[in-house]
TORTORTOR-964902 format. One line per field, with one value per atom (N, C-alpha, C, O, CB): x, y, z; atom name; chain; residue in three letters; residue number from 0. Coordinates in nm, 4 decimals, decimal comma. Glycine has a CB too. Example, Ala and Ser with C-alpha at 12.3 -4.5 7.8 and 13.67 -1.06 7.14 Angstrom:
u	(1,3190:1,2300:1,3200:1,4236:1,1308:1,2850:1,3670:1,2900:1,3409:1,4084)
v	(-0,5690:-0,4500:-0,3300:-0,3319:-0,4473:-0,2250:-0,1060:0,0030:0,1138:-0,0598)
w	(0,7800:0,7800:0,7800:0,8465:0,9046:0,7080:0,7140:0,7870:0,8039:0,5725)
vexpa	(N:CA:C:O:CB:N:CA:C:O:CB)
tivex	(A:A:A:A:A:A:A:A:A:A)
drennu	(Ala:Ala:Ala:Ala:Ala:Ser:Ser:Ser:Ser:Ser)
kepa	(0:0:0:0:0:1:1:1:1:1)
This chain:
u	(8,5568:8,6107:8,6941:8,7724:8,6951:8,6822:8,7877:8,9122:8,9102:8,7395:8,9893:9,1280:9,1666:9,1437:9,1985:9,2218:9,2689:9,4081:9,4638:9,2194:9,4586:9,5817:9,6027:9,5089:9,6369:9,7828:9,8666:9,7958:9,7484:10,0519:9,8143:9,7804:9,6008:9,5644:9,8267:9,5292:9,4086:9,3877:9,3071:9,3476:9,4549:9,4412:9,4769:9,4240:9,4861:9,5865:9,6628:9,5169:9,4630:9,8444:9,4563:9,3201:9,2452:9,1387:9,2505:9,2251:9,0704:9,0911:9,1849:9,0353:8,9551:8,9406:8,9159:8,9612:8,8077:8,8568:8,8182:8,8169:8,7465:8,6993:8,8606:8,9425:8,8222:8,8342:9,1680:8,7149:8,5944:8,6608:8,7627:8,4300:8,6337:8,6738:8,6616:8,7590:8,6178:8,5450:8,5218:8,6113:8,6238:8,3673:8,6849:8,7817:8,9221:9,0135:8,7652:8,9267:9,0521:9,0607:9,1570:9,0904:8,9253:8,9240:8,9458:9,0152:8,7842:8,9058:8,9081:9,0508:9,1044:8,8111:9,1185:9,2838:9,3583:9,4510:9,3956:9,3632:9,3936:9,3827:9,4759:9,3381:9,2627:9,2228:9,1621:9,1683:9,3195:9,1102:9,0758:8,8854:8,8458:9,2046:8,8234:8,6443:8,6740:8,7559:8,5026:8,5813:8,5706:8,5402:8,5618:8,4563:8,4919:8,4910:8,6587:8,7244:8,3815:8,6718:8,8114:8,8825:8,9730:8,8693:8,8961:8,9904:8,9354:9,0023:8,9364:8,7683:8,7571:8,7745:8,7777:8,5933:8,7785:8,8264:8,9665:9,0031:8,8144:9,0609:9,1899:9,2374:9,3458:9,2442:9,1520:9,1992:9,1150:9,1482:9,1897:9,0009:8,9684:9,0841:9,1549:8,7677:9,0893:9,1824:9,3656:9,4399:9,1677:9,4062:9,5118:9,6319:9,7510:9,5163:9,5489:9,6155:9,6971:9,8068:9,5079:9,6085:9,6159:9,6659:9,5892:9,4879:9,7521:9,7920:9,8195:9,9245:9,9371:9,6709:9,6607:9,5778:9,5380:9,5940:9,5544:9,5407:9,4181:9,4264:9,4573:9,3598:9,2745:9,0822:9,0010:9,3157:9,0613:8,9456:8,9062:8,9935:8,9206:8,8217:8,7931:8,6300:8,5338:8,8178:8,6292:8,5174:8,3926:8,4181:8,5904:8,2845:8,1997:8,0775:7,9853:8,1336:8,1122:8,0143:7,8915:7,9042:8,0793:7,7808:7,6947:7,5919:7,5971:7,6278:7,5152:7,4178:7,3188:7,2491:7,3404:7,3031:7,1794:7,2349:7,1945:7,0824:7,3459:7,4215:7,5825:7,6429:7,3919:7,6372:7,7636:7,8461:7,8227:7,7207:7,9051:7,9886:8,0924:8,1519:7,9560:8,1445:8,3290:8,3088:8,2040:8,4375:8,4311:8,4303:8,5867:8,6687:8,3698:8,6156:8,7683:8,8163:8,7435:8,8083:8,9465:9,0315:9,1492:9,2357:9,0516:9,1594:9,2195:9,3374:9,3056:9,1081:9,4726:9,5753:9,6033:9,6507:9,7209:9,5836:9,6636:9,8004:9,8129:9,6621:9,8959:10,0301:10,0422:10,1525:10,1116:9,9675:9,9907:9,9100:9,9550:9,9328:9,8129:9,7296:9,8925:9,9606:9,4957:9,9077:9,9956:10,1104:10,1359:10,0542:10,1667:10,2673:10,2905:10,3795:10,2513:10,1608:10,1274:10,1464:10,2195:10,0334:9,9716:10,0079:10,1244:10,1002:9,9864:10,2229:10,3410:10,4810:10,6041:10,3721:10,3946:10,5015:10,6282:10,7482:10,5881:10,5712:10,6997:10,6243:10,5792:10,7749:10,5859:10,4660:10,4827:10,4821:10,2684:10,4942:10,4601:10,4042:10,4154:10,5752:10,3179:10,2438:10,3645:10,3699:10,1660:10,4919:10,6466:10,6326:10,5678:10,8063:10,6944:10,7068:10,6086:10,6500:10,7091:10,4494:10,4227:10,3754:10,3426:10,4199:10,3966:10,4085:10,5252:10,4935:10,4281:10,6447:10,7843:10,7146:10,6970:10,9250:10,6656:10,5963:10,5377:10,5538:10,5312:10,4490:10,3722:10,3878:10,3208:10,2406:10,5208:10,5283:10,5879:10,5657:10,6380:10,6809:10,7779:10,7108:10,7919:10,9276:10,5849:10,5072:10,4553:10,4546:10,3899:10,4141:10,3893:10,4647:10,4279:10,3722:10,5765:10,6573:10,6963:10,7192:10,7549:10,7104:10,7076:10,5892:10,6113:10,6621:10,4423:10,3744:10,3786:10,3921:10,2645:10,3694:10,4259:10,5339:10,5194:10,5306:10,6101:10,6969:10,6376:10,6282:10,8146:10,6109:10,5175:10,4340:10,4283:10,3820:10,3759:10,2884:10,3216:10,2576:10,2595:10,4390:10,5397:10,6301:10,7222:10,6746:10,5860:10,6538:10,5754:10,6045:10,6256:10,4560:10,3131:10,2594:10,1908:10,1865:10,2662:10,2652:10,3097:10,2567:10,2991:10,4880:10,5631:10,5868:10,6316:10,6013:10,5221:10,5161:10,3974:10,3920:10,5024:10,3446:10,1487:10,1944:10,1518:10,0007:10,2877:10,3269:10,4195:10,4399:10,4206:10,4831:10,5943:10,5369:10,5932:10,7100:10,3777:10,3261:10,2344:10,2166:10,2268:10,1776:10,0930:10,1869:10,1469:10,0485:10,3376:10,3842:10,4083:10,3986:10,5174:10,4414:10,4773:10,3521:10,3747:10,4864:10,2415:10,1132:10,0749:9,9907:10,0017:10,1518:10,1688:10,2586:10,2217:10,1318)
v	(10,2053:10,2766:10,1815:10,1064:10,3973:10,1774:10,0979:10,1877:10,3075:10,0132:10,1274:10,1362:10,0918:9,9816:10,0380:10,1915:10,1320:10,1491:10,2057:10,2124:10,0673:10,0587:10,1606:10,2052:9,8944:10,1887:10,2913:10,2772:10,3646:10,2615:10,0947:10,0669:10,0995:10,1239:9,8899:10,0976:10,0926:10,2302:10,2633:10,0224:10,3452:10,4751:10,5414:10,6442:10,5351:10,4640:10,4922:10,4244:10,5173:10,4089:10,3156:10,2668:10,3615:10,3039:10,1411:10,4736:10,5363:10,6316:10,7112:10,6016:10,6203:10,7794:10,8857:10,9994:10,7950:10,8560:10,9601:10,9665:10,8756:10,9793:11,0282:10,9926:11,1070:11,2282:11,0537:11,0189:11,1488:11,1892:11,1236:11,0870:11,2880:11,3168:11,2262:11,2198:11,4103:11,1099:11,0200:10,8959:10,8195:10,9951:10,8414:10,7942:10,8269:10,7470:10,7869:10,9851:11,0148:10,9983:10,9534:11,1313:11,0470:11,0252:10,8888:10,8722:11,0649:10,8103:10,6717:10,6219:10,5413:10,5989:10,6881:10,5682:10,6917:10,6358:10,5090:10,8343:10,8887:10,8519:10,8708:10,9777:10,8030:10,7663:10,9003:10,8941:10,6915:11,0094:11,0677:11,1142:11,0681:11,1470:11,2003:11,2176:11,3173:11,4037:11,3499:11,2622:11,3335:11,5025:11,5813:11,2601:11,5277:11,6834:11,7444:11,8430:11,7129:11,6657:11,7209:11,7167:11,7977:11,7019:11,6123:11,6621:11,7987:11,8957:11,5265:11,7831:11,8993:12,0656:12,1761:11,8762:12,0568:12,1640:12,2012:12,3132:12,1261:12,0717:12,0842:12,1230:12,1785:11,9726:12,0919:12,1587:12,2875:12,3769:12,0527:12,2750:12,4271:12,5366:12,6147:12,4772:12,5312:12,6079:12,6345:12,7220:12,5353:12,4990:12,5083:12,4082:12,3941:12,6319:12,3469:12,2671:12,1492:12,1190:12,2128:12,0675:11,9373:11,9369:11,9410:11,8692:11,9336:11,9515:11,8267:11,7826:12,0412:11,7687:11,6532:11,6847:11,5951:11,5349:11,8278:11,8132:11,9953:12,0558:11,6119:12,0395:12,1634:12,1562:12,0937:12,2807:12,2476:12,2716:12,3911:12,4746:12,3020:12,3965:12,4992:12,5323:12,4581:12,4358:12,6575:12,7213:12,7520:12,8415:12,8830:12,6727:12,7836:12,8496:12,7997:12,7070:12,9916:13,0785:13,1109:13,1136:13,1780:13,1331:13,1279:13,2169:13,2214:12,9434:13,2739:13,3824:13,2873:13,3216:13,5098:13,1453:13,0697:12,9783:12,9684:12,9482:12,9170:12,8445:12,8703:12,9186:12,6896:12,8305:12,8388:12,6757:12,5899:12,9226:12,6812:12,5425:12,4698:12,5225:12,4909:12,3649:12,3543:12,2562:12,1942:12,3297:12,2005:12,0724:12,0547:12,1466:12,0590:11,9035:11,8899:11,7919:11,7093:11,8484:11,8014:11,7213:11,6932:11,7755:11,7702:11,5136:11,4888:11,4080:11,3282:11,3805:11,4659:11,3285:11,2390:11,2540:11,3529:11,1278:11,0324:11,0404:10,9990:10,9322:11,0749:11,0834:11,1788:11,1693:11,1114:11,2753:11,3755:11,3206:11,3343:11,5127:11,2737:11,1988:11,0652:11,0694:11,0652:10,9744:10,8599:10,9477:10,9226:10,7699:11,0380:11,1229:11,1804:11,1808:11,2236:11,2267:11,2610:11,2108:11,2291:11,2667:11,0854:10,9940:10,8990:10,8421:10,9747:10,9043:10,8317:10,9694:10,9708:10,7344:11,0458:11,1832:11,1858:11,1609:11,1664:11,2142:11,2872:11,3655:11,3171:11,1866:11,4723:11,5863:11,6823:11,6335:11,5080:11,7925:11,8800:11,9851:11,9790:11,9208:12,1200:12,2427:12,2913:12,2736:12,3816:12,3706:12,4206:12,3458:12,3913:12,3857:12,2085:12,1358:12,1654:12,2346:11,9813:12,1431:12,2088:12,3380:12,3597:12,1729:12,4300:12,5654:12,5702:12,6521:12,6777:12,5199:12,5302:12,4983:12,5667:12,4160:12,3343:12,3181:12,3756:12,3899:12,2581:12,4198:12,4670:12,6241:12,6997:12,4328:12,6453:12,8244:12,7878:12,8588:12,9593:12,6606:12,6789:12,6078:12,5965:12,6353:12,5296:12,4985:12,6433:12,6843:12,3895:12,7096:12,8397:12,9289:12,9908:12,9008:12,9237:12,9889:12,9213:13,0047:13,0155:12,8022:12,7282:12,8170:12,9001:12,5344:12,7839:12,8220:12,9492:12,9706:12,7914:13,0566:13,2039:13,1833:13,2478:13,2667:13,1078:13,1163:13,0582:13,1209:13,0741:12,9974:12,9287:13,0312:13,0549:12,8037:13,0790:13,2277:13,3081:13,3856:13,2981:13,3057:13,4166:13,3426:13,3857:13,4767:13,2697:13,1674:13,2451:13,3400:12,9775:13,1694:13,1650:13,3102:13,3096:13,0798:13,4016:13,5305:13,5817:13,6421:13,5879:13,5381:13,5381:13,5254:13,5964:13,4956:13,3664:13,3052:13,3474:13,3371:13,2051:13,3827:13,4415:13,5668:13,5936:13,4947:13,6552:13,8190:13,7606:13,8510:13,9420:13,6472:13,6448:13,5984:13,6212:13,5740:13,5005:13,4281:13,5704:13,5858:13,2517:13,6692:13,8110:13,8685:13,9208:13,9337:13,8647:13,9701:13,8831:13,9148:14,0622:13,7676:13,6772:13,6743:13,6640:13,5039:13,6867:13,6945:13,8207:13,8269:13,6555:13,9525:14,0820:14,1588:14,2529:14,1598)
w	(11,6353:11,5208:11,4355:11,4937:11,5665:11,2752:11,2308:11,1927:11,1648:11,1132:11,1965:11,1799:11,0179:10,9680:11,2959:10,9606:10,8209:10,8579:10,9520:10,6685:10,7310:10,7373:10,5929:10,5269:10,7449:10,5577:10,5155:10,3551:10,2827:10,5429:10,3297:10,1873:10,1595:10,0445:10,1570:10,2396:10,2354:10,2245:10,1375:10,3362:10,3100:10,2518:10,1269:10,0845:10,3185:10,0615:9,9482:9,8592:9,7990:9,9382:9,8409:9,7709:9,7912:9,8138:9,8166:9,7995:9,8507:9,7537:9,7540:10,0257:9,6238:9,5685:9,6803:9,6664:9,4627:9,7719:9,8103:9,9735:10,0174:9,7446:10,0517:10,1941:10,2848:10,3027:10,1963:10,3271:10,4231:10,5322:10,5541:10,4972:10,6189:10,7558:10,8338:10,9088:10,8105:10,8624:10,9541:10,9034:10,9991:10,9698:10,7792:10,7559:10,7881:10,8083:10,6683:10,7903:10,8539:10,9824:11,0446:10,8341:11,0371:11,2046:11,2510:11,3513:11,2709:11,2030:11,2281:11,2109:11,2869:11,1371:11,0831:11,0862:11,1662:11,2249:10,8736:11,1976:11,2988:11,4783:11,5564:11,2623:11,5117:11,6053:11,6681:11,7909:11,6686:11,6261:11,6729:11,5764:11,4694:11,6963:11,6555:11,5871:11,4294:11,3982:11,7405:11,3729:11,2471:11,2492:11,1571:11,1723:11,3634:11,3898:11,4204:11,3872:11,5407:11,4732:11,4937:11,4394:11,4596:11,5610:11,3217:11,1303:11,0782:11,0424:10,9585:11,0823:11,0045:11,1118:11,0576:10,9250:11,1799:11,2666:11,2382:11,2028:11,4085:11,2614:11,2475:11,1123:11,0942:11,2871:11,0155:10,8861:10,8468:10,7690:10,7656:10,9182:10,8584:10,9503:10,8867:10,8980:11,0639:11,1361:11,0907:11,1352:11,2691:10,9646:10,9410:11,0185:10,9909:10,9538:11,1251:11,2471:11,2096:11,2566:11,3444:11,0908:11,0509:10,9122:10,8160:11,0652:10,9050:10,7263:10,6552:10,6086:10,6951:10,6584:10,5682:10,4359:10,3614:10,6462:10,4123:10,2791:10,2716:10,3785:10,2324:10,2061:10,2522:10,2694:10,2012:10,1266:10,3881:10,3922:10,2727:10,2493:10,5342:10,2239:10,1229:10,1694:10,1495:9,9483:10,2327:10,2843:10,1238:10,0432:10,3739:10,1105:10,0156:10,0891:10,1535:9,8754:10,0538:10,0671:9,9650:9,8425:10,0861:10,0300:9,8827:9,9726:10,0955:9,7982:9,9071:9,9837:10,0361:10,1315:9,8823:9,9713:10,0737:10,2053:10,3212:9,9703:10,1318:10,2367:10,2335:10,1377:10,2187:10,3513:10,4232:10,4579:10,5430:10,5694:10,3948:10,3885:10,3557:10,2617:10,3542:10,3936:10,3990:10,3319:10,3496:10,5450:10,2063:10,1516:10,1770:10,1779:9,9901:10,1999:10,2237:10,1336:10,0786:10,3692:10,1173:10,0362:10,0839:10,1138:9,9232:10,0971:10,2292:10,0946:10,0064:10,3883:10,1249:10,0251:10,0880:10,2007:9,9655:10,0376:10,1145:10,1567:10,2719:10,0556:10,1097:10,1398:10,2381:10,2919:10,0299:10,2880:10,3488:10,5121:10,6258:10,2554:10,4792:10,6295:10,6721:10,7745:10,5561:10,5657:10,5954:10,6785:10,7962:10,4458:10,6148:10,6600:10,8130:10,8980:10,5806:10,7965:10,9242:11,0617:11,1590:10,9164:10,9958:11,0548:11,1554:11,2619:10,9921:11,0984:11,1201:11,1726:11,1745:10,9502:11,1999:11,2274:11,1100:11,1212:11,4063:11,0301:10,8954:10,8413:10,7375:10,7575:10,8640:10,8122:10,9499:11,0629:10,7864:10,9292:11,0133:10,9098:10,7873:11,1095:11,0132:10,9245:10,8481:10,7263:11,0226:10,9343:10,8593:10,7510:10,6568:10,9386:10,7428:10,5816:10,5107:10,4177:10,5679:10,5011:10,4368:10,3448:10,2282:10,4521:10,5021:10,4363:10,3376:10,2513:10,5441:10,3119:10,2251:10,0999:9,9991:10,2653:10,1406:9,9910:9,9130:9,7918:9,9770:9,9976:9,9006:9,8669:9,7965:9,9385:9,9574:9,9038:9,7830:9,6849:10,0025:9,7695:9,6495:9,5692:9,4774:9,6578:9,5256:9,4153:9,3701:9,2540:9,4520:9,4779:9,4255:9,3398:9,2400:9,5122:9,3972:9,3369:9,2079:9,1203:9,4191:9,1705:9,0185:8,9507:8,8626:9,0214:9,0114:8,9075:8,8721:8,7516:8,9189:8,9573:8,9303:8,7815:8,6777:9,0950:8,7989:8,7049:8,6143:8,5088:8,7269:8,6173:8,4601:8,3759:8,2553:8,5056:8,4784:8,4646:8,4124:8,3414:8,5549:8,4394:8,3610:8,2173:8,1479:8,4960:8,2168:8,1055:8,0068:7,9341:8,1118:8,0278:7,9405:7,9127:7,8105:8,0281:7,9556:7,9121:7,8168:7,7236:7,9727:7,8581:7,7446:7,5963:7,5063:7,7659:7,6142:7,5446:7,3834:7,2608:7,6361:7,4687:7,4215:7,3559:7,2435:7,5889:7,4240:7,3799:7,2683:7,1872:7,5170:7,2321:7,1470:7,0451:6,9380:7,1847:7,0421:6,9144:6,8818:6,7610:6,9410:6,9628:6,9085:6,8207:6,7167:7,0312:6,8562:6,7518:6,6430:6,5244:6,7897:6,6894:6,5644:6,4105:6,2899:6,6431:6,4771:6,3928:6,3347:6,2451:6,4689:6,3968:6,2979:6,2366:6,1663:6,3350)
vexpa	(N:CA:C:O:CB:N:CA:C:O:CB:N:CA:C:O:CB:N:CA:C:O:CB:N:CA:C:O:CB:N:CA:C:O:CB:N:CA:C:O:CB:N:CA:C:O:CB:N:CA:C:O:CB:N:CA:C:O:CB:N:CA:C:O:CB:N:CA:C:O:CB:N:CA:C:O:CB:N:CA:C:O:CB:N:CA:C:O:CB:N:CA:C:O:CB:N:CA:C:O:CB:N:CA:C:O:CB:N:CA:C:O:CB:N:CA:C:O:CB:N:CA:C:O:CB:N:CA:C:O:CB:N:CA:C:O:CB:N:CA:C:O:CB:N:CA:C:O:CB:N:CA:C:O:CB:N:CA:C:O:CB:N:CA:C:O:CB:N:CA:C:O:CB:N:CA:C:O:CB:N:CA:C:O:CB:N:CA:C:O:CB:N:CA:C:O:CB:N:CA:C:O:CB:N:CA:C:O:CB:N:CA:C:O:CB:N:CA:C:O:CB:N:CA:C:O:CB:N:CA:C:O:CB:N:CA:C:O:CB:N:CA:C:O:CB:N:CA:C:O:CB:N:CA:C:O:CB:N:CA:C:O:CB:N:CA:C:O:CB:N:CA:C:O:CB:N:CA:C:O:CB:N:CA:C:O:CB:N:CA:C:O:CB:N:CA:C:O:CB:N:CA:C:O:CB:N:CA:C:O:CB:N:CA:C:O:CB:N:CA:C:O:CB:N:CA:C:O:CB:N:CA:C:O:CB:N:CA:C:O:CB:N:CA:C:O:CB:N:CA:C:O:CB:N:CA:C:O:CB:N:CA:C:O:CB:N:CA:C:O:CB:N:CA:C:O:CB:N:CA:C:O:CB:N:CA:C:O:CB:N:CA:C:O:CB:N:CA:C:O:CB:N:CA:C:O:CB:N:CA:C:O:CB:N:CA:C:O:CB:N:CA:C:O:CB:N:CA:C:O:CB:N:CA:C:O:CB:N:CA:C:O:CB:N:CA:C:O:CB:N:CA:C:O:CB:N:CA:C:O:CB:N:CA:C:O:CB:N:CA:C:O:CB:N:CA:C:O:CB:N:CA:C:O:CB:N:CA:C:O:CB:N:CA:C:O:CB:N:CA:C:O:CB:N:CA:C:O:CB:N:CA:C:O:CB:N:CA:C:O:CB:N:CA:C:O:CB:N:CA:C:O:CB:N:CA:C:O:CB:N:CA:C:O:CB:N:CA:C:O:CB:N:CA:C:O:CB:N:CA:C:O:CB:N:CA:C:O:CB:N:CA:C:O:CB:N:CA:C:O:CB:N:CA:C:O:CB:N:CA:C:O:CB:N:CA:C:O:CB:N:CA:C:O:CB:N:CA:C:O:CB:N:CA:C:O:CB:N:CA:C:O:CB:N:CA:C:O:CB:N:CA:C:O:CB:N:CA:C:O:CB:N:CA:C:O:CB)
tivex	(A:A:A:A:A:A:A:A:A:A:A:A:A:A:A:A:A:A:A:A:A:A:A:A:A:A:A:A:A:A:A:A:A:A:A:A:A:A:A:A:A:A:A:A:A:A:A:A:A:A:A:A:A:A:A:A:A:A:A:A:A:A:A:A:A:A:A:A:A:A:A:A:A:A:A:A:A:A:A:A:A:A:A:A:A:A:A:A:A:A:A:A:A:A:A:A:A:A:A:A:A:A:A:A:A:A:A:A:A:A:A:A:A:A:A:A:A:A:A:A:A:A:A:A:A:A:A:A:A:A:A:A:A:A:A:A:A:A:A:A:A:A:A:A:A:A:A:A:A:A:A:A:A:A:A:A:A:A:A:A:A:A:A:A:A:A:A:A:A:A:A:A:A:A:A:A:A:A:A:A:A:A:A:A:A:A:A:A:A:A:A:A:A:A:A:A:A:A:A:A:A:A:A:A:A:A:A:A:A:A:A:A:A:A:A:A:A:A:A:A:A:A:A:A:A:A:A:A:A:A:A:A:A:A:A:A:A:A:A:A:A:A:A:A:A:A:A:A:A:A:A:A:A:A:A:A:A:A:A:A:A:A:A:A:A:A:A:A:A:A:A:A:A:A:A:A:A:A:A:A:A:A:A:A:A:A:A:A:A:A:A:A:A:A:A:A:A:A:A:A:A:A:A:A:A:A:A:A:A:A:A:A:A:A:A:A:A:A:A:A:A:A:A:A:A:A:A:A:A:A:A:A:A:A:A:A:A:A:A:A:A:A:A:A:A:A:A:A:A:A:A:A:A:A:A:A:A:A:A:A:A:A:A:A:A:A:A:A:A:A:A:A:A:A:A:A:A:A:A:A:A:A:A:A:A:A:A:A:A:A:A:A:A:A:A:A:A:A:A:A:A:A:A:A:A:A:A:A:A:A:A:A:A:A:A:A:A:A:A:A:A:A:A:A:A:A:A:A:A:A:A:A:A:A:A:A:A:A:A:A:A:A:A:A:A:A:A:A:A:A:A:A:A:A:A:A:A:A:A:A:A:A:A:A:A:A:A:A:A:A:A:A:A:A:A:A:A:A:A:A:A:A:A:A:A:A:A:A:A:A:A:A:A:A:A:A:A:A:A:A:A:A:A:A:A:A:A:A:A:A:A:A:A:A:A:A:A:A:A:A:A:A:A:A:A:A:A:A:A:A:A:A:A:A:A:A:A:A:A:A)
drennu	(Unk:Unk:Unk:Unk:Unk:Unk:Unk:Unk:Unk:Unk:Unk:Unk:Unk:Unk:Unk:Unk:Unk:Unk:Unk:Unk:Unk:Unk:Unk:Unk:Unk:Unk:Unk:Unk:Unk:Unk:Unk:Unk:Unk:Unk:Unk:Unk:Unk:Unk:Unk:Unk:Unk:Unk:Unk:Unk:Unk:Unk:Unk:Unk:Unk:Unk:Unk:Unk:Unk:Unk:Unk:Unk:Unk:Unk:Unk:Unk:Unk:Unk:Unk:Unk:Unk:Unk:Unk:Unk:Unk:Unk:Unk:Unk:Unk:Unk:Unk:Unk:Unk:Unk:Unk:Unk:Unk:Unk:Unk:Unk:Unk:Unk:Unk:Unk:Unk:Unk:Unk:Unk:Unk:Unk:Unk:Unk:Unk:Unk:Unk:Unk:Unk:Unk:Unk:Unk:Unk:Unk:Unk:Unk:Unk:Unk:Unk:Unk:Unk:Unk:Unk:Unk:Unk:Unk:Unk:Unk:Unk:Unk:Unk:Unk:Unk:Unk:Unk:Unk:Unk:Unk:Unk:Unk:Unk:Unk:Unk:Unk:Unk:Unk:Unk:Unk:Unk:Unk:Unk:Unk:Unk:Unk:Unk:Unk:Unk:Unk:Unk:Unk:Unk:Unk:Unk:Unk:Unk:Unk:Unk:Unk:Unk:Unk:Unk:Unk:Unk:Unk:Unk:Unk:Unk:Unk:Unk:Unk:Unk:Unk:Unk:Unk:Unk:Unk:Unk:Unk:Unk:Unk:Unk:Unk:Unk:Unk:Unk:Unk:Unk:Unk:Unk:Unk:Unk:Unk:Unk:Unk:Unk:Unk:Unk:Unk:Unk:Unk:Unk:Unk:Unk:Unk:Unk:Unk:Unk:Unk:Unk:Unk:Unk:Unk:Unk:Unk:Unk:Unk:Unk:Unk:Unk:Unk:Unk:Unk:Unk:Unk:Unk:Unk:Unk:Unk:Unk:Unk:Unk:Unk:Unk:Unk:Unk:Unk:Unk:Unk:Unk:Unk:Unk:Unk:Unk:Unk:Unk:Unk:Unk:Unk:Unk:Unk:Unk:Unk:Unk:Unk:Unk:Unk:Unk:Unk:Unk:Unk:Unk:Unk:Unk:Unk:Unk:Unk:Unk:Unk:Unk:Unk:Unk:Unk:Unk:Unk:Unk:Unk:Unk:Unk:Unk:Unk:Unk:Unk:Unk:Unk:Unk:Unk:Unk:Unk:Unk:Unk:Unk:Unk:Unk:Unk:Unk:Unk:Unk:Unk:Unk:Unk:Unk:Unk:Unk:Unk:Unk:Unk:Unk:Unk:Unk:Unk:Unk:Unk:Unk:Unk:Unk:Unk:Unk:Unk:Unk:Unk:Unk:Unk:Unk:Unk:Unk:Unk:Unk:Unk:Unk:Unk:Unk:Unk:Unk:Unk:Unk:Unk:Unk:Unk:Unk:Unk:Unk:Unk:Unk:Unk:Unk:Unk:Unk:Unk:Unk:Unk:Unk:Unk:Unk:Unk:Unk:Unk:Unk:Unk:Unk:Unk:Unk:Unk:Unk:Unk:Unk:Unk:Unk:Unk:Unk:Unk:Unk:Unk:Unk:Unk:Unk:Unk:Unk:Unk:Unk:Unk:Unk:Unk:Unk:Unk:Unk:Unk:Unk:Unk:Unk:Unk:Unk:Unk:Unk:Unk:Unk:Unk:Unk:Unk:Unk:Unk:Unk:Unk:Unk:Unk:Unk:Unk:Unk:Unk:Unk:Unk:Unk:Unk:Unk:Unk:Unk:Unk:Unk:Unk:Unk:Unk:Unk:Unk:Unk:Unk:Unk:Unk:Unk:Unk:Unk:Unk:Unk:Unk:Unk:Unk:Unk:Unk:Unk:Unk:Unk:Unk:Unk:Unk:Unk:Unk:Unk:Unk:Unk:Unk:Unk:Unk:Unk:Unk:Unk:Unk:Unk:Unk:Unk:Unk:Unk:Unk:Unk:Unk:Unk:Unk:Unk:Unk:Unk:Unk:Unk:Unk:Unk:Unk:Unk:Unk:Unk:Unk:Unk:Unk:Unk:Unk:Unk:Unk:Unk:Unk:Unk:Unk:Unk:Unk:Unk:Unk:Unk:Unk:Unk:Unk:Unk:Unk:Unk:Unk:Unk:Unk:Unk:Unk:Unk:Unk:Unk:Unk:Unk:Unk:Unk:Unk:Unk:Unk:Unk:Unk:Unk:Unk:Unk:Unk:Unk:Unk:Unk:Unk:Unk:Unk:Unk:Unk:Unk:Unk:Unk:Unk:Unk:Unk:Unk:Unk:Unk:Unk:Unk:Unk)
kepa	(0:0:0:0:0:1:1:1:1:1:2:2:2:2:2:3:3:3:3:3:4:4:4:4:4:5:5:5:5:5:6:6:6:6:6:7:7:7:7:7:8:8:8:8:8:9:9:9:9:9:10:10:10:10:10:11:11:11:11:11:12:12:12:12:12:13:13:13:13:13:14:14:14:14:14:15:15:15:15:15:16:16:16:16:16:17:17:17:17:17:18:18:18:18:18:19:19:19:19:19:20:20:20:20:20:21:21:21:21:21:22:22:22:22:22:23:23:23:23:23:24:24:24:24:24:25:25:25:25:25:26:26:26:26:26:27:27:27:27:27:28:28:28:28:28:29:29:29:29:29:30:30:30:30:30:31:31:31:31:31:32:32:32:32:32:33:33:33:33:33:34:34:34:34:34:35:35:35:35:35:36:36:36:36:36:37:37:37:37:37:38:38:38:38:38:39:39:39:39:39:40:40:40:40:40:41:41:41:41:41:42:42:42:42:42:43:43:43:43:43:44:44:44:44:44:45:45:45:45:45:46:46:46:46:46:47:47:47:47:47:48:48:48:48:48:49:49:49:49:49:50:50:50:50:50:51:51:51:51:51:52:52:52:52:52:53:53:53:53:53:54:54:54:54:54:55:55:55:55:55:56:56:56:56:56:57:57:57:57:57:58:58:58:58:58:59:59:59:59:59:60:60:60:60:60:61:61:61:61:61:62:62:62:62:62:63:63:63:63:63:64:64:64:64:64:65:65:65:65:65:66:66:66:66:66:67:67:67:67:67:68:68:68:68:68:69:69:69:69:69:70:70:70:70:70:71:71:71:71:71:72:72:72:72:72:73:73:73:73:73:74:74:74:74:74:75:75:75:75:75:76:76:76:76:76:77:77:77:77:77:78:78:78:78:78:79:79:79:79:79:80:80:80:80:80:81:81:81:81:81:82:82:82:82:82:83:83:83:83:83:84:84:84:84:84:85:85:85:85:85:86:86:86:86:86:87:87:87:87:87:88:88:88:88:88:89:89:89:89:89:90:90:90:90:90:91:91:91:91:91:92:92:92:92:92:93:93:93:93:93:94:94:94:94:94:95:95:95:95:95:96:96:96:96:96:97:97:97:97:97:98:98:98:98:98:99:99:99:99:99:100:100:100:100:100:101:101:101:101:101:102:102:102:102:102:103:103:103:103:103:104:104:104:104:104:105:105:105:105:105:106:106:106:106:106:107:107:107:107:107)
């Protein structure tokens, strides 16, 4: 298996499961298991369903595998994160609504 290093993951458009498995040290089935299940929070599995076929595509960040990697990442941290990006955009959401209802009246 090769082994990348931190900077070599930070270079990668695009980070496959058998690349993660490899600078993890563990099989490429077992990233994508671990993230479809929620286990591995280096970044999301996204299930597509389609009436002919059934299938997962993943998107792995680098900062979040490096993180990991090196134990400064746990699932908790990023459940926080990403509840409170959520919660930004909600608010934006509510910005932009606003915003939209204030240029409609402005235009009558």
């Amino acid at each position: 298996m090769a082994k990348y290093s931190d900077d070599e993951i930070r270079g990668m458009k695009k980070i496959t499961c058998k690349i993660a498995g490899d600078y993890l040290g563990i099989g490429p089935m077992a990233v994508s298991i671990g993230m479809r299940n929620d286990l591995l929070p280096i970044g999301f599995a996204i299930h597509n369903e389609d009436r002919y076929a059934d299938s997962w595509s993943y998107n792995i960040i680098a900062e979040r595998l490096i993180a990991y990697n090196h134990g400064k990442i746990n699932g908790i941290q990023v459940e926080s994160i990403e509840k409170n990006l959520s919660t930004i955009i909600n608010q934006f959401e509510e910005m932009k609504r606003d915003l939209v209802f204030l240029l409609s009246e402005k235009e009558e």
